[in-house]
N, C-alpha and C positions, 0 to 999 in steps of 0.2 A: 344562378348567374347564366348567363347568355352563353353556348356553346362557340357559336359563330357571326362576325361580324361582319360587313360586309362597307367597304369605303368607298363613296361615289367621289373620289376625288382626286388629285394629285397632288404629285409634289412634294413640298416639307412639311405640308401639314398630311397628308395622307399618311407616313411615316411618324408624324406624332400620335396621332391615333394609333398606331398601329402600335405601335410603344405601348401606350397605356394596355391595350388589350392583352397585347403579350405579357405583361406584370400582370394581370388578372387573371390570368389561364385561359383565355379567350383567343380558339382560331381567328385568321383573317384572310378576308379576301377582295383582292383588288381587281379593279376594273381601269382598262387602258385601252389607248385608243392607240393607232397606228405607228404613228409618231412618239410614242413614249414605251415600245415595247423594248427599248434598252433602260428603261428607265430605273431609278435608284427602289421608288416605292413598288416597282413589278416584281422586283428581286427579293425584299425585302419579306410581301406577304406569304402566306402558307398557300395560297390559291392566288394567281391570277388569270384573268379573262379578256379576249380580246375581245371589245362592243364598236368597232369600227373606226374609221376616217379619223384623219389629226382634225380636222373642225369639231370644234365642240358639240354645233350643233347637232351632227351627226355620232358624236361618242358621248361626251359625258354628259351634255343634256337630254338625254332619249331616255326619259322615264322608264318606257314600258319594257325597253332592252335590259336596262338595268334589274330591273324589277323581276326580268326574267330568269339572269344569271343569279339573283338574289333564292328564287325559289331551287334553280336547280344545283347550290351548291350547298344547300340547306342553310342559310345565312338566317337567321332569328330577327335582326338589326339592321340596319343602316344607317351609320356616319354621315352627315354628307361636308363634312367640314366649314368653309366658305368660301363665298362666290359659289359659282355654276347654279347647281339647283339647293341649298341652304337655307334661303329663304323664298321658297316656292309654294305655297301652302298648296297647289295642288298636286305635284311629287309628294307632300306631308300626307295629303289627300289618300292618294293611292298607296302611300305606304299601309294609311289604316286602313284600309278596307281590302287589301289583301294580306291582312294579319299580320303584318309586320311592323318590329318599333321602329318606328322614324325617332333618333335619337338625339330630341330638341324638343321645341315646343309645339303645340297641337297645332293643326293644319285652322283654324277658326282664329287664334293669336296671331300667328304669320300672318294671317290676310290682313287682319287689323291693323297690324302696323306694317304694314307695306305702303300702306297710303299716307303722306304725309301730313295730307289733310284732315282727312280719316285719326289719325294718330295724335295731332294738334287737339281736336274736338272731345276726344276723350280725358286725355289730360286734362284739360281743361276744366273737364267733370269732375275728374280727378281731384282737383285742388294743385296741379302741378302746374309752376310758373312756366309761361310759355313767352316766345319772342312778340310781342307786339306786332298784329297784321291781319292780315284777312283771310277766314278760314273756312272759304267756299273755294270752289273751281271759278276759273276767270276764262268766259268766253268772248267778252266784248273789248272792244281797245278804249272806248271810251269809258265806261265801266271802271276797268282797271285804272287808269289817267287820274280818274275822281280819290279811287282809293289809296294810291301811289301819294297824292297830293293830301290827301288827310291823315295818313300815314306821317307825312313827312321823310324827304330825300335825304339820307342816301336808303336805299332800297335795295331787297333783294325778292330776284325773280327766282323760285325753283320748280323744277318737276314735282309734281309733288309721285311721281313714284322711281323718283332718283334713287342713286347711289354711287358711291366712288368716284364722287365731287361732279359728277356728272351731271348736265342739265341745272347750272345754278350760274344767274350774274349779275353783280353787283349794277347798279342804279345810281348813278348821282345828280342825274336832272333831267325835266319834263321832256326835252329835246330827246334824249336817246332812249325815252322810255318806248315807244310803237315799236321803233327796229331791234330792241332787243327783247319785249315779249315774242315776236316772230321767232326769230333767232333760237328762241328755247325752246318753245311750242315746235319748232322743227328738229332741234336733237331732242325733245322727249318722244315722239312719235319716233326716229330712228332709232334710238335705244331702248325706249322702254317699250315700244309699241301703243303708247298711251301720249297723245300731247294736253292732258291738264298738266296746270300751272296755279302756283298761286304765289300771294306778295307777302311777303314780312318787313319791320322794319332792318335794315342791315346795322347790327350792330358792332359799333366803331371799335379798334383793339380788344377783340375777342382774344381768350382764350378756351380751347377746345377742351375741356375736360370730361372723362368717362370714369361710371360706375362701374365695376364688376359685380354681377347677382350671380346668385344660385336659389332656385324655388325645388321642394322636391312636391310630390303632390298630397300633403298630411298639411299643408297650409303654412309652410314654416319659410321663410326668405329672408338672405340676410346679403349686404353689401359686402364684398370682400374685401374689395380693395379699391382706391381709385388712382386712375392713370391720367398723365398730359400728354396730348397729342397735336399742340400746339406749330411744331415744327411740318411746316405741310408745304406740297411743290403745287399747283393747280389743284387746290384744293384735296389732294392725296398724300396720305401720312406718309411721313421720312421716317422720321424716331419718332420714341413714345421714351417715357420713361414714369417710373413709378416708383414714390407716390408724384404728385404735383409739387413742385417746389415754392408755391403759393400757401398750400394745402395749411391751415390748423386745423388743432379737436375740435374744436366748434364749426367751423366752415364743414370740415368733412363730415361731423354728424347731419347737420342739415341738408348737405346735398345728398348725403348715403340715405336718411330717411324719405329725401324725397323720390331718391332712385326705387326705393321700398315700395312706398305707398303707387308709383307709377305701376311696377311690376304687379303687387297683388290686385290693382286696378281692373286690369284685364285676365286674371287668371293666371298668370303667367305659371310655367316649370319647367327648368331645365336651368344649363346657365345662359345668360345674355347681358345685354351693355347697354346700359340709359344714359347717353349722350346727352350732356350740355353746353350750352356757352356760358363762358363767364367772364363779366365785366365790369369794373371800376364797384363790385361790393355785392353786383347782384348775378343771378344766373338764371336762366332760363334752360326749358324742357327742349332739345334738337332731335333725339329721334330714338329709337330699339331697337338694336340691331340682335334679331332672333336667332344667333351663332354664336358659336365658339370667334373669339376675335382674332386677328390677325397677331395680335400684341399681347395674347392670353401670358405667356411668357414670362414678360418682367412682374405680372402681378403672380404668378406662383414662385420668381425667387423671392419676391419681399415677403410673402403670407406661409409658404411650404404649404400650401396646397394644391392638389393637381388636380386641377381645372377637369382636363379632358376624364380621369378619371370619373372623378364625382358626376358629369356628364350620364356616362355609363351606367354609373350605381343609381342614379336617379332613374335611369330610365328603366332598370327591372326592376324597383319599387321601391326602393331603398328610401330612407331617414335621411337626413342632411346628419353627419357626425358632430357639428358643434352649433354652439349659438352665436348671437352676434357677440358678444361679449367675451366668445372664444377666439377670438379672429385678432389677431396682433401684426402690426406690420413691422417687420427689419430692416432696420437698412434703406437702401436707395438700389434700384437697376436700372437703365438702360436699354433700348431695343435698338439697331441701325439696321434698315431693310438692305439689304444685299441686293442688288441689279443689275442681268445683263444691259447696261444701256452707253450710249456713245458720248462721252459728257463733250465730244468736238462738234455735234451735229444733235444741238438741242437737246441732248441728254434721250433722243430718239431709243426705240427699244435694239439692243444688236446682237442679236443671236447668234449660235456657229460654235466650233468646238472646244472646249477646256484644254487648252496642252501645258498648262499647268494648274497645281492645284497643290494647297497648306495650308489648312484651317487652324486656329491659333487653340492656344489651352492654357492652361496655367489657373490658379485660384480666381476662383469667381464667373469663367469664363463658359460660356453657354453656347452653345451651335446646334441650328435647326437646320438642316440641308436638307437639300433633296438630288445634288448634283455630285459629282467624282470626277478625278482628271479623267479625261479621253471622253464622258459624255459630249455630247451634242446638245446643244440647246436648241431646241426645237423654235420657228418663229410663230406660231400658234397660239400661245397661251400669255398670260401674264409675265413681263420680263421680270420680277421679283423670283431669284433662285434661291436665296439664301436668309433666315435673320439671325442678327449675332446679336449677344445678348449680355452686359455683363452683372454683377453685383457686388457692392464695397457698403461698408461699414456707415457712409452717410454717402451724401452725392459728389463731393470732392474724390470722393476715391471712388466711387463708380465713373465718374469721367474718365481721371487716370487711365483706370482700367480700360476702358472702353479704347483709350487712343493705343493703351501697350497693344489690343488684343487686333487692333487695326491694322497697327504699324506690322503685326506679324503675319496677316492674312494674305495669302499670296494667292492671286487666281486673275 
């Protein structure tokens, strides 16, 4: 097993990792940037490192800094949790070629499905249902007009190398098609650094449903669990809960075998998340998110499996421990993302200090933090501080729960 790990992240999930390793006998070492040197996950590892500036791009996106401390605190591994660099196949890149496991999937996967078009076209090889749409890049306005139009309206415009709802906008007629291709094609170049685009049909009362995988690399992959993540603000998850309250054996076999057949598709190993929509009987392929998910959580109190562990044990070579047909789900859970935000001023993000703080507990009751009274919340980073989590015996009592565990949260 790995002696020492090394976490490119923050937060509550750098501190969930950091959980799993310490039940494995595995040192840890964090990396923090300016702004987070009081932070709960600097405390928490056995090592941490300052790598500069509260800007990201100056601390936790700097590969080669990271990479640095990585070698010189003899770190074997790297976490990189999600978001920042997670799904960057070229940080995956330089993990492998300077001997160290990048612990997730290979740097060739990530680029693969980084691209949504890219990602569309394979599936599709796949045998996996995909949204109805067009899956090239769109450089022309007339071009796109034509396809929009045989497509049929209502329409969705996305980055195709989006994420966290970002760079995607609904379409409902020929009129505001030109101004809002531009519109995207200008936040994909400001966010992604890439403005391709491309069209799908937008499909009406979706709901957003994800697979849980785990691949180890003996050829073995199996669906854990699947989640709803339906409840979403601008296109960004609020809750999840798991399983899907839609969900039967049959519905879930087919989309878990479809989530299957995507992942060994491309090779996949590690665990990840085959996004789809689903709507009025059918579903469609949305995307792979090449991480540990934000919502890992409610699928390991339904399953009792630990995600981030198995993460780990796949990556120094390990067997998956069961099969599909070992995999049981309990129960119902809940996730509610915890937010520093202003619900008087658009729910805007509002940073600044804890001067109070009571995390709830009782039977069923889960907390992922990463903050304590008297922190600082730094304005930097993602306003998600917290997710609370619960589980009851079906979904009526995991709501319950959820509102007791609520009503007692004080912060």
């Amino acid at each position: 097993m790995f002696n020492k790990v090394l976490i490119a992240n923050r937060g509550e999930i750098a501190i969930r990792i950091m959980r799993a390793c310490r039940e494995l006998g595995i040192s840890t070492v964090a990396v923090y940037s300016e702004a987070d040197q009081n932070a709960l996950f600097a405390k928490y590892a056995d090592e941490a490192y300052l790598i500069g500036p509260a800007p990201s791009s100056q601390s936790y996106l700097k590969m080669d800094t990271i990479l640095e401390v990585a070698k010189e605190s003899g770190a074997e591994a790297i976490h990189p949790g999600y978001g920042f660099l997670s799904e960057n196949p070229v940080f995956a890149k330089k993990c492998e070629e300077a001997g160290i496991t990048f612990i997730g999937p290979s740097s060739e996967v990530i680029e693969k499905m980084g691209s949504k078009i890219a990602a569309r076209a394979l599936m599709i090889e796949a045998g996996v249902p995909v949204v109805p749409g067009y899956d090239k890049a769109i450089d022309d306005v007339d071009e796109a007009l034509d396809i929009a139009d045989s497509i049929g309206y209502p329409v969705m415009i996305k980055a195709s190398a989006g994420g966290g709802g970002i760079g995607m906008k609904i379409v409902r007629s020929r009129d505001e098609f030109a101004s809002s291709l531009e519109s995207i094609q200008s936040v994909a170049q400001s966010a992604f650094g890439d403005p391709t685009v491309f069209v799908e049909k937008y499909v009406e009362e979706p709901r957003h449903i994800e697979f849980q995988i785990l691949a180890d690399s003996y050829g073995n992959t199996v669906y854990v669990s699947d989640r709803e993540c339906s409840i979403q603000r601008r296109h960004q998850k609020l809750m999840e809960e798991a399983p899907s309250p839609i969900m039967t054996p049959e519905l879930r076999k087919e989309m878990g075998d479809a989530a299957v057949k995507a992942a060994e598709s491309i090779g996949y190993e590690n665990a990840g998340t085959v996004e789809f929509l689903y709507s009025k009987g059918d579903f469609y392929f949305l995307e792979v998110n090449t991480r540990l998910q934000v919502e890992h959580g409610i699928t390991e109190l339904v399953t009792g499996i630990d995600l981030a562990k198995q993460q780990i044990l796949i990556a120094w070579g390990e067997k998956l421990p069961f099969k599909q047909e070992d995999i049981k789900i309990q129960g119902h859970a809940i996730e509610c993302r915890i937010n520093a935000e202003d619900p008087l001023n658009d729910f805007a993000p509002s940073p600044g200090k804890i001067r109070g703080y009571r995390s709830p507990g009782g039977p069923g009751v889960r907390m992922d933090s990463g903050v304590y009274m008297g922190y600082s919340i730094p304005p930097y980073y993602d306003s998600m501080v917290a997710k609370l989590s619960t589980w009851g015996s079906d979904r009526e009592e995991a709501i319950n729960r959820m509102k007791r565990a609520l009503y007692e949260f004080v912060i």
